[in-house]
Each structure stands twice: as C-alpha cells, then as structure tokens.
Short mmCIF file of the C-alpha atoms (twelve columns), coordinates in Angstrom:
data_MODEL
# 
_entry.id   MODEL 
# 
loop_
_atom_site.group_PDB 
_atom_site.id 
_atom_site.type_symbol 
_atom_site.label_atom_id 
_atom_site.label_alt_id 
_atom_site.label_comp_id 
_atom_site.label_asym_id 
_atom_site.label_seq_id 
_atom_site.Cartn_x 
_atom_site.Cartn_y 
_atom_site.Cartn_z 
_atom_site.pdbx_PDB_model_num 
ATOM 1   C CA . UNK A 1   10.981  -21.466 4.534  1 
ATOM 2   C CA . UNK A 2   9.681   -18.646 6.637  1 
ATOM 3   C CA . UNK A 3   10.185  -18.302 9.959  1 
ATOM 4   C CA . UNK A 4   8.311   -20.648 12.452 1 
ATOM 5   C CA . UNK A 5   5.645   -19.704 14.342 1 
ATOM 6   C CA . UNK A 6   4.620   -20.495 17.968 1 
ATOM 7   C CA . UNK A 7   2.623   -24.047 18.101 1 
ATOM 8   C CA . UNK A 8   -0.669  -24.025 20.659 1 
ATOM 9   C CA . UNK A 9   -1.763  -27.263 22.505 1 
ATOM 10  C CA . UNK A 10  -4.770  -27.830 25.090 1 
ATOM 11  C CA . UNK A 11  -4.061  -30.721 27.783 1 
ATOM 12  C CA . UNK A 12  -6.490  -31.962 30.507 1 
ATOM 13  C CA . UNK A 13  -5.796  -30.659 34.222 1 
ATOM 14  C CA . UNK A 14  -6.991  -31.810 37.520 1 
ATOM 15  C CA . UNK A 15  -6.867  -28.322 39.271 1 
ATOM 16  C CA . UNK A 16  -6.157  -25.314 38.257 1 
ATOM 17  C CA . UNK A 17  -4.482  -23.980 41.474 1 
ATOM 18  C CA . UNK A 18  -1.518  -26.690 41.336 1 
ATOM 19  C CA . UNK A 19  -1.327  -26.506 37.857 1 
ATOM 20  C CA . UNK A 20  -0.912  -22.548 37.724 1 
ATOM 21  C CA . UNK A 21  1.791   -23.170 41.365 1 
ATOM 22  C CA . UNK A 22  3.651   -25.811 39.396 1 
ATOM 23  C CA . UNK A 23  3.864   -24.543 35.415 1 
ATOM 24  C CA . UNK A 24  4.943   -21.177 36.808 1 
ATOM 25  C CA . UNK A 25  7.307   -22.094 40.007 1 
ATOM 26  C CA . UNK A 26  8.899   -25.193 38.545 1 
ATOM 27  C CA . UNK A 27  9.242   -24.414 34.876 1 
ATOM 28  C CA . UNK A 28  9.182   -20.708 34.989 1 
ATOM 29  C CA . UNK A 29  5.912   -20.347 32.575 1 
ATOM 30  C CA . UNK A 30  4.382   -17.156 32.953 1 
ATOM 31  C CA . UNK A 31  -0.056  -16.613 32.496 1 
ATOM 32  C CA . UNK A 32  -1.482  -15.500 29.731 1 
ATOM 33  C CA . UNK A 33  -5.653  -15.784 30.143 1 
ATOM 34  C CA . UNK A 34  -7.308  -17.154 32.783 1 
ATOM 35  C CA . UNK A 35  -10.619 -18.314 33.403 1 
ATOM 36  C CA . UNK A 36  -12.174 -20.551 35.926 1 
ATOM 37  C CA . UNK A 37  -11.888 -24.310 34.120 1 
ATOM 38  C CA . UNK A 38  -8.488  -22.614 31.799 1 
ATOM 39  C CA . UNK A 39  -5.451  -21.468 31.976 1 
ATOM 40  C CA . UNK A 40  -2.914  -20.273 29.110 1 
ATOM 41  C CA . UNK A 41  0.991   -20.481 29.724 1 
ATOM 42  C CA . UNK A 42  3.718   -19.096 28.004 1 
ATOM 43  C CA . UNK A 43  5.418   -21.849 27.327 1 
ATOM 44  C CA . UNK A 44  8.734   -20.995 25.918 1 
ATOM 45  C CA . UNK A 45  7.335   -18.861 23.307 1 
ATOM 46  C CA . UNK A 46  4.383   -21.185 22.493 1 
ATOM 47  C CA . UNK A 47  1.105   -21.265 23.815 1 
ATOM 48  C CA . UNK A 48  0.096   -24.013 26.021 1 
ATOM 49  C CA . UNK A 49  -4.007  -24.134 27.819 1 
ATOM 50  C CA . UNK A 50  -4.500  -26.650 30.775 1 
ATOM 51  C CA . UNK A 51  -8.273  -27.526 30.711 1 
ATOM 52  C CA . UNK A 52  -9.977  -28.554 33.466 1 
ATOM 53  C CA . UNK A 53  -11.562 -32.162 33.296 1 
ATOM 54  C CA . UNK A 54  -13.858 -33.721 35.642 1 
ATOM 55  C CA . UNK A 55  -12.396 -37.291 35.389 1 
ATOM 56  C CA . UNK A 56  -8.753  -38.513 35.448 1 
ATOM 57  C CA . UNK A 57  -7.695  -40.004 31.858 1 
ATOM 58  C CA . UNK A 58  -5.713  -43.657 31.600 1 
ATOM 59  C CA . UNK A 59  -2.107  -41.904 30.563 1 
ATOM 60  C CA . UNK A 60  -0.311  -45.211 31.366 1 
ATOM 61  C CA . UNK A 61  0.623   -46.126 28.201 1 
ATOM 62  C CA . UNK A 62  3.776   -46.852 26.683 1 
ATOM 63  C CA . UNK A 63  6.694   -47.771 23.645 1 
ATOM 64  C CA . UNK A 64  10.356  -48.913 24.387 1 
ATOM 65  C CA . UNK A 65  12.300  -46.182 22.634 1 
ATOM 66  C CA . UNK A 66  15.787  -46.453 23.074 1 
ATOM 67  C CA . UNK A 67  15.583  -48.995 26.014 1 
ATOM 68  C CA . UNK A 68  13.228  -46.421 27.996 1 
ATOM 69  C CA . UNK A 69  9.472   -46.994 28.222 1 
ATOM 70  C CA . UNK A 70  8.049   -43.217 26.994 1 
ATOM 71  C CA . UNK A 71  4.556   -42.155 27.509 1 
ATOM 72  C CA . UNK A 72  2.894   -42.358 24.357 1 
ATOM 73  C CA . UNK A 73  0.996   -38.806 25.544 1 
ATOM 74  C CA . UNK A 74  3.219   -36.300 25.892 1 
ATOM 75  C CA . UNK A 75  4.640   -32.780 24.749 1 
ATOM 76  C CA . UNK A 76  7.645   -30.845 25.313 1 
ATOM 77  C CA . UNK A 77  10.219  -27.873 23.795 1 
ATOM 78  C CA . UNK A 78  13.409  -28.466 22.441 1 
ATOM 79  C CA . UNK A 79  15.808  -26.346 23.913 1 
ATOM 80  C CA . UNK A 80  19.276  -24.726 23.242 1 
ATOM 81  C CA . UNK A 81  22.324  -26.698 25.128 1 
ATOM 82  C CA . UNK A 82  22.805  -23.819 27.352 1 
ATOM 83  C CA . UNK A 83  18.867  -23.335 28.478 1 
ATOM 84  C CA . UNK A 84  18.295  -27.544 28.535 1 
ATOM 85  C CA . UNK A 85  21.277  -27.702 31.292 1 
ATOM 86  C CA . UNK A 86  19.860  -24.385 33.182 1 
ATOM 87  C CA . UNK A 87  16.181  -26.285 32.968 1 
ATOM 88  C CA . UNK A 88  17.779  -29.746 34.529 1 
ATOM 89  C CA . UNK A 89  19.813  -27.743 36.902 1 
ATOM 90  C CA . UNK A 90  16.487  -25.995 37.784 1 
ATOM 91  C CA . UNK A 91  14.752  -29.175 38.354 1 
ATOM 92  C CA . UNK A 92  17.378  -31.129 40.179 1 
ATOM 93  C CA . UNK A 93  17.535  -28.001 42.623 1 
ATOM 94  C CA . UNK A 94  13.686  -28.310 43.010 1 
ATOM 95  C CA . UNK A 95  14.330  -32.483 43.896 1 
ATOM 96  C CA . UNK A 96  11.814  -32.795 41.137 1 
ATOM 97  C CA . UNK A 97  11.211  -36.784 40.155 1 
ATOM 98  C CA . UNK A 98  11.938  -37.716 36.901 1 
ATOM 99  C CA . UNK A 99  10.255  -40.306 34.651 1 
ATOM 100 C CA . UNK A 100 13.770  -41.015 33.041 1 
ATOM 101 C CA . UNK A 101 16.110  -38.049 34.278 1 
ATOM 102 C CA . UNK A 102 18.450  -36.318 31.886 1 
ATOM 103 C CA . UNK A 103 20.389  -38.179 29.448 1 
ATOM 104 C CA . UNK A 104 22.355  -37.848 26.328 1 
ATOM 105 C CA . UNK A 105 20.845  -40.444 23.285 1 
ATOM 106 C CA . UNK A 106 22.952  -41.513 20.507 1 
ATOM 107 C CA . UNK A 107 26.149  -40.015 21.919 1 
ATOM 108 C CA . UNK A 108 28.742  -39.279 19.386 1 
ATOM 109 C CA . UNK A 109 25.815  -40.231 16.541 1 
ATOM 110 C CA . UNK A 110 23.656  -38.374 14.014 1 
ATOM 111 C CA . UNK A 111 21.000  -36.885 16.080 1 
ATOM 112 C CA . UNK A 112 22.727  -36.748 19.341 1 
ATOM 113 C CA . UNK A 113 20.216  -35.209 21.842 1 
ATOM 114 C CA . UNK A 114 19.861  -35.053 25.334 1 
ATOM 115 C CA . UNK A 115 16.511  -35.408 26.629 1 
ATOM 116 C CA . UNK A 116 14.368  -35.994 30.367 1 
ATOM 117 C CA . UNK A 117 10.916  -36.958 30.644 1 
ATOM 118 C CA . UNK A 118 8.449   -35.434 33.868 1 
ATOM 119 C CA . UNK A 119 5.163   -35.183 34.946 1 
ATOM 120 C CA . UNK A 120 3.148   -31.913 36.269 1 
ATOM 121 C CA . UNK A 121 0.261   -32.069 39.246 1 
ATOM 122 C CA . UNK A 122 -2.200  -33.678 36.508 1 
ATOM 123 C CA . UNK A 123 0.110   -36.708 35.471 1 
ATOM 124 C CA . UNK A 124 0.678   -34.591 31.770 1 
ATOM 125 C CA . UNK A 125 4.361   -36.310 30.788 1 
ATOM 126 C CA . UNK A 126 6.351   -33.397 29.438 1 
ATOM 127 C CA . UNK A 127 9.968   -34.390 27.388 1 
ATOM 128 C CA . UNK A 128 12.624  -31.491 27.669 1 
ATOM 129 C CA . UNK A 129 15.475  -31.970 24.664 1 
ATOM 130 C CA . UNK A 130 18.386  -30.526 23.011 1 
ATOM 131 C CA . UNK A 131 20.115  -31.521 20.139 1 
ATOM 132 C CA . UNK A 132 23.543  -31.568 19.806 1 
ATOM 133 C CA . UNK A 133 23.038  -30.053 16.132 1 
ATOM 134 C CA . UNK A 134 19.867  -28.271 15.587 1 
ATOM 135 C CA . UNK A 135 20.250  -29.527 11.439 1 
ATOM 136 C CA . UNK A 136 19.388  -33.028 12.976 1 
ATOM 137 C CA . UNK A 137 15.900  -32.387 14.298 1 
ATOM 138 C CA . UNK A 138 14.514  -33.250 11.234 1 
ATOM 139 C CA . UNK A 139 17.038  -36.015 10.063 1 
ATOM 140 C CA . UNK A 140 16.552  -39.577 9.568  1 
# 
C-alpha cells in the first residue's frame, strides 16, 4: 500500500472573518490561500476550503450511533492518543461547547476509540477521534 496522501474537502461558511478567528485560534489551523468568498486551512496535514454561501443550509439532521444522536454532515481527523488529549485539553481550556464532549466508545472492545463532536462559527459539526489501536480503523 503506499503511503497515504492528504484528503481535501470544501464546506459552506457563513463568514469568513469568524471562520479564519475560530479554525486558527481554537484548533490551531494555519492559512494556506485566501480569497474573498475562500479560505484554505491546514488542517492537520490535509487540506480543508471554507466557502462562502449566501444562505444557511438545514444541518439538523441526525442517526443514533452508539446512544448519541451524530450529525449526519460532518468531518474530522483521527488523531494519535497523545495529540486527541492535547486537542480536548485545548478545547476544555477555551470553555468550548461540545455536541457530545469527549468520550471513550467500546471501552476494553475491538475498535476502542475515543471521540468528541463540535461545531465552528458556521454550524460545520467536526468529530475529533483516536483509536486505541490504529489496526482497528478499518476493522469490522
């Protein structure tokens, strides 16, 4: 298998300003380009571009998953033990408000994984995990 490559996804903004304050001061994203209705993030190592839209988008739906209701939308990074804790740590320092706040799934189970689910300025739900073995990602 050769070696994976950075993944790029566009999702809708609101404003470009907030976005920019929050993807940079909250999760520590740095810019890549920039233009007046787009901005690109570094995004762990993978590209992400906020768009600007002109009208706000129903996000409101949902599926139980493991007695949680999860945005159907969303995107995220999984993360190494180490960096998931320094990320929550991060966040609960910055009193940011959680959709479901950080939690270990299937403890002591194949495909143990803690996870947390949040929103940015544009109501985008973003899902933050780390598995307890990496070999599981993939795993039934």
């Amino acid at each position: 298998m050769s070696k994976l490559r950075p993944f790029h996804l566009a999702f809708p903004i609101n404003d470009i300003e907030d976005t920019i304050k929050w993807y940079t001061k909250i999760l520590g994203c740095t810019i890549g380009r920039l233009d007046s209705r787009w901005v690109d993030f570094n995004f762990f190592g993978h590209q992400i571009s906020g768009h600007l839209i002109d009208k706000k988008d129903d996000l409101s739906k949902t599926n139980i998953v493991d007695g949680h209701n999860i945005p159907v939308r969303h995107f995220g990074v999984i993360l190494k033990p180490n960096d998931w804790k320094l990320l929550s740590k991060r966040l609960n320092d910055s009193k940011i408000e959680y959709i479901i706040k950080p939690n270990t799934r299937f403890k002591g189970e194949k495909g143990e994984q803690s996870t947390f689910f949040i929103t940015d300025p544009s109501d985008n739900v973003l899902e933050f995990k780390s598995f307890k073995n990496d070999s599981m990602i993939f795993e039934n």
